[in-house]
C-alpha positions in Angstrom: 101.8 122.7 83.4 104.2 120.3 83.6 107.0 122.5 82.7 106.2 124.5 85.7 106.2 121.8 88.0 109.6 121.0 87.2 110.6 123.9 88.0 109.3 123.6 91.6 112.1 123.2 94.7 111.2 120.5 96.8 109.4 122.7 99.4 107.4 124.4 97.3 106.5 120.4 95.4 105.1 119.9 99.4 103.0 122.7 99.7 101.9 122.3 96.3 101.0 118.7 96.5 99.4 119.7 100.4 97.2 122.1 98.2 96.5 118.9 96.1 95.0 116.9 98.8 93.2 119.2 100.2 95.1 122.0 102.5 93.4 125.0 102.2 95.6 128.0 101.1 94.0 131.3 103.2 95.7 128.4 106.0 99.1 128.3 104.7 101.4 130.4 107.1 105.0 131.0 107.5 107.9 132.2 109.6 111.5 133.0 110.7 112.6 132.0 113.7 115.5 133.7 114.8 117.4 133.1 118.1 118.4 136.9 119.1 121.8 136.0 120.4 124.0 137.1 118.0 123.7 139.3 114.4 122.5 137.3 111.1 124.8 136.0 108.8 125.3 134.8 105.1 123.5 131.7 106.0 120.4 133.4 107.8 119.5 134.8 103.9 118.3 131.8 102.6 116.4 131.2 105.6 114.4 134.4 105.2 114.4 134.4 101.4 113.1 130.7 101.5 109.9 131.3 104.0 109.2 135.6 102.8 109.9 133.9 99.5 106.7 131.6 100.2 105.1 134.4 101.9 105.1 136.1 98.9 104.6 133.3 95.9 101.2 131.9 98.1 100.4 135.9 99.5 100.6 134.1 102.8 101.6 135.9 106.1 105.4 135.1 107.3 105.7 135.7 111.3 109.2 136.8 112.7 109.4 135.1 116.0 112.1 135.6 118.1 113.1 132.0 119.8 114.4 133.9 123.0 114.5 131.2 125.5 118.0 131.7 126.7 118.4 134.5 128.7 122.4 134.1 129.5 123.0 135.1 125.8 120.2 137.0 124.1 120.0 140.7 124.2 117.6 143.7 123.1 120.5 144.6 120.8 120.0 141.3 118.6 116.5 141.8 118.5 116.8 145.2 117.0 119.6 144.4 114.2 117.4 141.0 113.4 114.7 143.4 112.6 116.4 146.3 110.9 118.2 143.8 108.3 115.0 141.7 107.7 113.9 145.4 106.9 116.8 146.4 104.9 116.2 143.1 102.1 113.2 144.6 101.7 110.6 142.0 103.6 107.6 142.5 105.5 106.3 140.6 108.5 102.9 139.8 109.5 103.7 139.8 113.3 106.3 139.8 115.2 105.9 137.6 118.1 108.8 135.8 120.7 108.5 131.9 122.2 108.3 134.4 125.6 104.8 135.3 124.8 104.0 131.9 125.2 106.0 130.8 128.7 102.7 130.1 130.4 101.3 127.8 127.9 104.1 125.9 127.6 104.8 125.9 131.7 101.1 124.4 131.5 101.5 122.0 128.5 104.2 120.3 130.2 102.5 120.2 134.2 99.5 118.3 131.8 102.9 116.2 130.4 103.7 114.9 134.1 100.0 114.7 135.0 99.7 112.0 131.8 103.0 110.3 133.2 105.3 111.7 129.8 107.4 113.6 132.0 109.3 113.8 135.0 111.8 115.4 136.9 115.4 114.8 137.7 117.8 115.5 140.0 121.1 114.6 138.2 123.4 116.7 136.4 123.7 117.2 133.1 126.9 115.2 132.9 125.5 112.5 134.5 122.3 112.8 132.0 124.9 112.4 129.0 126.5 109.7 130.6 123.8 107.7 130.8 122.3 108.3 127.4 125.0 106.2 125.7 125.1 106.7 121.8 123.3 105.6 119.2 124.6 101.8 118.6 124.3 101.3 122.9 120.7 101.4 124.8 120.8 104.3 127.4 119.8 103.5 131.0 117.1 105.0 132.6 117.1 107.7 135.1 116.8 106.8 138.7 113.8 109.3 138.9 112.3 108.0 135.6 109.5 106.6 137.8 109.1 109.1 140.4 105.6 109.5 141.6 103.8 112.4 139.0 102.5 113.9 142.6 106.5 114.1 144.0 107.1 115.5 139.9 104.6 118.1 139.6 105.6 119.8 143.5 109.2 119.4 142.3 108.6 121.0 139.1 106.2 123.9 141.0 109.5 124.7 143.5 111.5 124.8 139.9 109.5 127.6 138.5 109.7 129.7 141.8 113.3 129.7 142.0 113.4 127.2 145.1 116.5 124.9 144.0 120.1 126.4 142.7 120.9 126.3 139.0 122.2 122.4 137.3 120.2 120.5 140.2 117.3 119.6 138.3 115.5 119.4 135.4 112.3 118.2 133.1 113.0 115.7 131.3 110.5 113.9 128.5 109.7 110.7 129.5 110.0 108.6 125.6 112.4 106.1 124.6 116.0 105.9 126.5 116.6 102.6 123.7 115.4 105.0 120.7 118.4 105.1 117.5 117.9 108.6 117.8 119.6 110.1 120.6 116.9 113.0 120.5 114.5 110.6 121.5 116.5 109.6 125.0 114.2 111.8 127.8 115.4 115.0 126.4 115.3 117.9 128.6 112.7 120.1 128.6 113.4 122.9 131.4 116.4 123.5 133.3 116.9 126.3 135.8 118.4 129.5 135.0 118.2 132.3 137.3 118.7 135.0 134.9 117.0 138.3 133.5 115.2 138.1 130.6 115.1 140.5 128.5 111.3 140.7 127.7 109.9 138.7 130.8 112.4 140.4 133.0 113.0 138.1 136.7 109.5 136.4 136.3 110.8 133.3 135.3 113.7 130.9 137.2 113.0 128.1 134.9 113.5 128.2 130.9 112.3 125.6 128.2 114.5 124.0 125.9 114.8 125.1 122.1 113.0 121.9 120.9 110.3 122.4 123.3 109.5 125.7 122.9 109.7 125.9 119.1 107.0 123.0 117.4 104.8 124.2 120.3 105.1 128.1 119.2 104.9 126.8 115.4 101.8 125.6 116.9 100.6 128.2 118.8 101.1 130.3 116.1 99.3 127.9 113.6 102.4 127.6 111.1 101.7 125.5 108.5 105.2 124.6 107.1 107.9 125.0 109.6 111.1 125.0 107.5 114.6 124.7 108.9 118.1 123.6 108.1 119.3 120.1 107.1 120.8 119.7 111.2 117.1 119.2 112.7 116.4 116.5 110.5 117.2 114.4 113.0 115.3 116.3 115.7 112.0 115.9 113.8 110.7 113.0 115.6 110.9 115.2 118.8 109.4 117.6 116.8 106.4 115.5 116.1 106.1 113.4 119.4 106.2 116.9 121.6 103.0 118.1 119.1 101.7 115.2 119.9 100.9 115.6 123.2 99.2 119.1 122.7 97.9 118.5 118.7 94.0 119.1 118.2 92.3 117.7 115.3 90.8 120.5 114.7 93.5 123.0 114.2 96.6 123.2 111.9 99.3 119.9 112.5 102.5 122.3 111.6 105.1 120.1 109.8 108.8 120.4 109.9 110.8 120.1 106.9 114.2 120.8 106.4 116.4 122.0 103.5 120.4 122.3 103.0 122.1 125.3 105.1 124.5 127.7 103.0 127.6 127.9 103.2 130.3 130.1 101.4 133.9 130.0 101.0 136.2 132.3 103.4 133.2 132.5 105.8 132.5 131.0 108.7 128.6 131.2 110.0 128.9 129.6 113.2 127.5 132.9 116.0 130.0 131.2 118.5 133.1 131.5 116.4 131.4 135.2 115.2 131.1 135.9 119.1 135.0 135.1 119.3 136.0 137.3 116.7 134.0 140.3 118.1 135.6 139.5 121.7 138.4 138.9 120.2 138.5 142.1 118.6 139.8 140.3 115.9 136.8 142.7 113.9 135.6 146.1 115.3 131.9 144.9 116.0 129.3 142.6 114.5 128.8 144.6 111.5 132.6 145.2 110.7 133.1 145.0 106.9 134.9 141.5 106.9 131.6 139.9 109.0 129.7 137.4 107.3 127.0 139.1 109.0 123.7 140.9 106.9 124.7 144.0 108.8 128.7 143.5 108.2 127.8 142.6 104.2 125.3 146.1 104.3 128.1 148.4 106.0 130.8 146.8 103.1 128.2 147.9 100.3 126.4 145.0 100.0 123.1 145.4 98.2 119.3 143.6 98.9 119.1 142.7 95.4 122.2 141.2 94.9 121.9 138.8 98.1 118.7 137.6 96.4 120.0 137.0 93.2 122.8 135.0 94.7 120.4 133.0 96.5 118.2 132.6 94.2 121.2 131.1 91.7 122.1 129.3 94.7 118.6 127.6 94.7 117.0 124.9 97.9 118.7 122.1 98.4 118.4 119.1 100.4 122.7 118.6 100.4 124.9 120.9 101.6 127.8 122.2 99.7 130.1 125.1 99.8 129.4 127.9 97.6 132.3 130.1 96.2 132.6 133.1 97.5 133.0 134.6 93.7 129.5 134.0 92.9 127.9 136.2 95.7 130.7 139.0 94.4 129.8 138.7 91.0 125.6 139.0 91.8 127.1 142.2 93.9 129.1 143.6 91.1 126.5 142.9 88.4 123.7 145.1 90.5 126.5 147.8 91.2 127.4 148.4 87.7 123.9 149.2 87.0 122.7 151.9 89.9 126.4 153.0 90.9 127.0 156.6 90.3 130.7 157.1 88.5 133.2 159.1 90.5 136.9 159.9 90.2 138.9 159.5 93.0 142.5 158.5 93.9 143.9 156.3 96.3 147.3 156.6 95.8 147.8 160.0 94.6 151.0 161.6 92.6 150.0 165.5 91.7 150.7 166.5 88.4 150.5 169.9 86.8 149.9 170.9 83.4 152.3 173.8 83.0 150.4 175.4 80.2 147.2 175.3 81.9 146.4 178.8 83.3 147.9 179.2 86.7 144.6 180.4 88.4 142.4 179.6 85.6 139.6 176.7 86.4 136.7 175.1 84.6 133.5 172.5 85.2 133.7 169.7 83.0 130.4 167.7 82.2 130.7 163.9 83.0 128.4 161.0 83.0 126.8 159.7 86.2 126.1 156.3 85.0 126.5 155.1 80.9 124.7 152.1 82.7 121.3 154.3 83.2 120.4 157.0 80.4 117.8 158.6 83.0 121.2 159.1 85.5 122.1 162.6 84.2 125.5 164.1 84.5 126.9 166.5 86.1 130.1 168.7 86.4 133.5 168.1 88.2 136.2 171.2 88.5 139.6 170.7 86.7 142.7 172.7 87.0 146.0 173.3 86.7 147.1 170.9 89.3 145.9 167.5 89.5 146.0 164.3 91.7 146.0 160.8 89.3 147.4 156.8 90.3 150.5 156.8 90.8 150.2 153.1 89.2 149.4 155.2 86.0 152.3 156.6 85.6 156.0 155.3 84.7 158.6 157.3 83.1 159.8 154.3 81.0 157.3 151.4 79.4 156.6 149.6 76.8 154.2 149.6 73.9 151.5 147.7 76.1 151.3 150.1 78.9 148.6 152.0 77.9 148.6 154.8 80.8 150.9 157.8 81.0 154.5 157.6 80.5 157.3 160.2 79.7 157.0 161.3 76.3 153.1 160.0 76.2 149.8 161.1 75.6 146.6 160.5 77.5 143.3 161.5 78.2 142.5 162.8 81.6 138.3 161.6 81.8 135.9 164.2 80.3 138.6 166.6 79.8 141.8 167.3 77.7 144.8 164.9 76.2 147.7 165.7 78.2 151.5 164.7 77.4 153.9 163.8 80.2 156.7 165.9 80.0 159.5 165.5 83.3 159.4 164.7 86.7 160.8 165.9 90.0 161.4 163.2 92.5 162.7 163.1 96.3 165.6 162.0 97.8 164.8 158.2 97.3 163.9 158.7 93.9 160.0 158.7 94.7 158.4 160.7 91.9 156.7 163.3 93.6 155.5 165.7 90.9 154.7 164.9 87.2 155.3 167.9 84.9 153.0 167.6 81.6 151.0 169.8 78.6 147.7 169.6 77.5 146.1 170.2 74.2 143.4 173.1 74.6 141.5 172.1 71.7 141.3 168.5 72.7 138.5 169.1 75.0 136.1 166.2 75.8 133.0 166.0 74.1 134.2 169.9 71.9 133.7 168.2 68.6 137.0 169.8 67.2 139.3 168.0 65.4 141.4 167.2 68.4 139.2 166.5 70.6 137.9 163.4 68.1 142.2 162.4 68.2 142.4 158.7 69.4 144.9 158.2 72.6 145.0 154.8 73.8 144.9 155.3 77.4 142.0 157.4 79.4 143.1 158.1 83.1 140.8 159.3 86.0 142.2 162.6 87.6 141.0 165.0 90.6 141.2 168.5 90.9 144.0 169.2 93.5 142.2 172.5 94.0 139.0 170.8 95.2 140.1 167.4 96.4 138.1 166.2 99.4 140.5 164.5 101.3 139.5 160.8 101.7 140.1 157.4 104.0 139.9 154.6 101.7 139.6 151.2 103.8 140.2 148.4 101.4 138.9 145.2 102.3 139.4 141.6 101.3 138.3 138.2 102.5 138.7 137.7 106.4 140.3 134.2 106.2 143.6 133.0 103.9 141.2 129.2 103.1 138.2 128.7 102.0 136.5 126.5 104.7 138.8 127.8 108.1 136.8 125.8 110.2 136.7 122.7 108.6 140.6 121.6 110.0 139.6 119.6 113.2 142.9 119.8 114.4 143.3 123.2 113.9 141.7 126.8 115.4 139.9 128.7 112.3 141.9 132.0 114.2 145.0 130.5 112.4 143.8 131.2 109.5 142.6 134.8 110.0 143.7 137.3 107.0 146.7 139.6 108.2 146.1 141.5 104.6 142.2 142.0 105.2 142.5 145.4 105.3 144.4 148.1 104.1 143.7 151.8 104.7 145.1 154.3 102.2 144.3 158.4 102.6 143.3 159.3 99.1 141.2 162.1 97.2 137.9 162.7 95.5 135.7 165.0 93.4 134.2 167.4 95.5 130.5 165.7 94.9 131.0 163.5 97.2 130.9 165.9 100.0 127.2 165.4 99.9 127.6 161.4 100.2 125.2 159.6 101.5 125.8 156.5 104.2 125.3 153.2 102.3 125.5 154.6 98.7 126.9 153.1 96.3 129.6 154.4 94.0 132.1 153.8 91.0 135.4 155.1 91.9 136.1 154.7 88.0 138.9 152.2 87.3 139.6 151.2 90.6 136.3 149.2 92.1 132.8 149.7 94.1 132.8 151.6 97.2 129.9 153.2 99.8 130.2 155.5 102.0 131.0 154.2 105.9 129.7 155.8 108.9 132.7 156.6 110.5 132.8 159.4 108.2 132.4 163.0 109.4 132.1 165.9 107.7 136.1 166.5 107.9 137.1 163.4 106.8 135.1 161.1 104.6 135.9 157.3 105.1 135.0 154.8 102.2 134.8 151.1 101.9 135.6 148.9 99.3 132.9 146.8 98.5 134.5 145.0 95.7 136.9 145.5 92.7 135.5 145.6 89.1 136.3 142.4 87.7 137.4 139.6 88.6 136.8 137.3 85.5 134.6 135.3 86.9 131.8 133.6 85.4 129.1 131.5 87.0 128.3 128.5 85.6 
């Protein structure tokens, strides 16, 4: 027992030691609270593993709750790709719900607020507001309409709601502690005027409540028992608290707020407003361009479910931030690829060579592996001819004894075929080598059991079929930004620091199986890295995406 309990995160110690004293479990609920005004990043992972990671360890229900109290900058759009990557790592929610379903409550929580003299409105702007809230080592100064009669408060704040004063001119403020340490505690604002289109409530509403109204009072609403956050509303807590105050009955759930350390990874950046810049930018060709930090960028680059997980898992809860390196979320991603990816030869930078011996029309389906990883993977067979396409990185008509590829006067053996001996080369004008002449050994065939075929070469190349090459766009991708943290320079925009070398796209070949490709699935393009299919791709031109090379020679600690 007390093994296991060391091995406990500090949220999950809470919960267990709220179990201890007495919380029932069948009351123990969760969610994730998005705010659908931009795509989910790297950091947003944790989030959701951390509370459908409860979910399922206590088989308590997890809500997804859209936070969607700002009109000027949430969209349907968000909404959907929140859901369909929540759906994508593989979790379930119990209900989906938005802090919009509960407008009216909250409109009459806080009319009760005035009645009971704990709020009130004002009539300055929010400079002025700011101004006069100081900072934390300097007592604010109260509003001139602190003390405004709650009659003159409650008709103000009734002409709010139906749209009779112009945006900025007033607000709701909390009425709590303008000498409070904690600048959250200075009157914060509870409503301000927007006349905007929501997206759910559509022109209904001209007034909006502020994120730290609207989201204890939905955790409460909703009867969340453990409202878990990131380490930047530890501060906001005491609001947290003081607002459920005013609404809390003993007789339902208190939700508690906790916090826990955000992530953050190296050559990433996860803050929506500097992702927002980049897509308007067009820095990036959408949200979920390949170079995003975004779930839906990290999906389209070939990404898997599993391997986020692991990675966060490794990563663990905290309650201090650091930075993570960028390495260990590629090597959690090229540990699950080498396992399910199905091996396939293709070339990106393709030099034909012909085997002048070979049969000039002759051709022949060679049995290969799928996956040595998986022994229920099969095999299957891949054409090989005359002419071939190979690396032109694998060839050089001079090298020395550690070059174990194909070189003038050298053997090799082309994958799950034949040993082959380079024999001359044409070039161009420039001296570019355009065609490699070679031989092959008929009896050296792959997997024949003759004598030659068991002859040890040193070097194995992959090859494709020039005959039956699918012609192929190869987009290879590295990391967005040239530093690791390119928003951590204060005196300097993270856009300096934007990767002109994050990608390169290459027009290569591959084995004609790939025709039947499928969006999203992974592969091996054998000794050059992972890839997945993108959906640009049409059925003339297949486009591939470089998730990430083979190795790296990393190893986590």
């Amino acid at each position: 027992m007390e093994e296991e309990k060391k091995s406990l995160n500090f949220i999950e110690q809470i919960i267990e030691d709220d179990l201890a004293n007495g919380f029932s479990r069948d009351k123990l609920r969760f969610r994730f609270p998005p705010e659908p005004n931009g795509y989910l990043h790297i950091g947003h992972t944790k989030a959701i593993c951390i509370n459908f990671g409860l979910g399922e360890k206590y088989g308590a229900p997890v809500n997804l709750r859209f936070d969607d109290t700002n009109p000027e900058k949430e969209e349907q759009e968000f909404v959907d790709s929140i859901k369909a990557d929540i759906d994508w790592l593989g979790f379930k929610y119990d209900k989906e719900l938005y802090a919009s379903d509960y407008f009216e409550t909250l409109y009459e929580w806080a009319v009760q607020m005035i009645k009971d003299g704990k709020a009130y409105v004002d009539e300055q702007s929010s400079e002025e507001i700011t101004a006069q809230r100081k900072n934390p080592f300097e007592d604010g100064i109260d509003s001139p309409f602190r003390n405004r009669p709650v009659e003159e408060s409650l008709e103000l704040f009734e002409k709010m709601k139906n749209g009779e004063f112009e945006e900025g001119s007033m607000s709701l403020r909390a009425k709590i502690d303008m000498k409070s340490p904690n600048m959250n505690m200075r009157d914060p604002v509870m409503y301000r005027i927007l006349k905007r289109p929501h997206h759910r409530t559509g022109e209904k509403w001209k007034i909006y409540p502020m994120y730290d109204w609207a989201h204890g009072e939905s955790d409460y609403i909703e009867q969340i028992s453990h409202s878990l956050c990131s380490l930047e509303f530890e501060n906001h807590r005491p609001l947290y608290d003081w607002y459920l105050d005013q609404v809390y009955d003993e007789n339902l759930v208190r939700n508690k707020q906790r916090e826990f350390a955000r992530m953050n990874v190296s050559y990433m950046i996860t803050s929506k407003r500097k992702l927002q810049r980049l897509v308007a930018e067009k820095v990036v060709t959408g949200w979920d361009d390949p170079r995003m930090p975004t779930i839906s960028g990290m999906r389209r680059l070939g990404f898997t479910p599993k391997a986020i997980k692991n990675f966060i898992e490794r990563v663990g809860v905290a309650k201090r931030e650091n930075l993570i390196d960028i390495q260990l979320l590629e090597f959690f991603v090229r540990e699950d690829l080498n396992k399910i990816s199905t091996r396939v030869m293709a070339v990106v930078d393709p030099v034909k060579l012909v085997i002048e011996n070979y049969p000039q029309d002759a051709e022949e389906w060679l049995e290969t592996e799928n996956n040595p990883e998986d022994e229920n993977a099969g095999t299957r067979e891949i054409p090989f001819s005359r002419e071939l396409y190979i690396e032109r990185e694998d060839f050089k008509e001079e090298a020395g004894n550690k070059f174990f590829r194909l070189k003038l006067g050298g053997e090799v053996r082309l994958k799950s075929a034949y040993i082959i001996k380079a024999e001359r080369v044409d070039k161009d004008e420039n001296g570019e080598i355009t065609t490699i002449y070679a031989t092959y050994d008929p009896k050296s065939k792959s997997g024949s059991g003759t004598e030659e075929s068991l002859r040890k070469v040193k070097g194995t190349l992959h090859w494709v079929s020039a005959k039956h090459a699918l012609p192929v766009e190869v987009r290879i991708y590295d990391r967005l930004f040239t530093t690791p943290q390119p928003d951590a320079e204060k005196e300097a925009d993270f856009m300096d620091f934007i990767n002109p070398e994050s990608l390169k796209t290459v027009q290569g070949f591959a084995e004609p199986s790939l025709q039947n490709a499928e969006i999203g699935q992974p592969y091996q393009f054998q000794r050059i890295g992972y890839f997945t299919k993108d959906r640009d791709s049409t059925p003339e031109k297949l486009v591939f995406n470089r998730t990430v090379t083979l190795k790296d020679g990393y190893k986590p600690e």
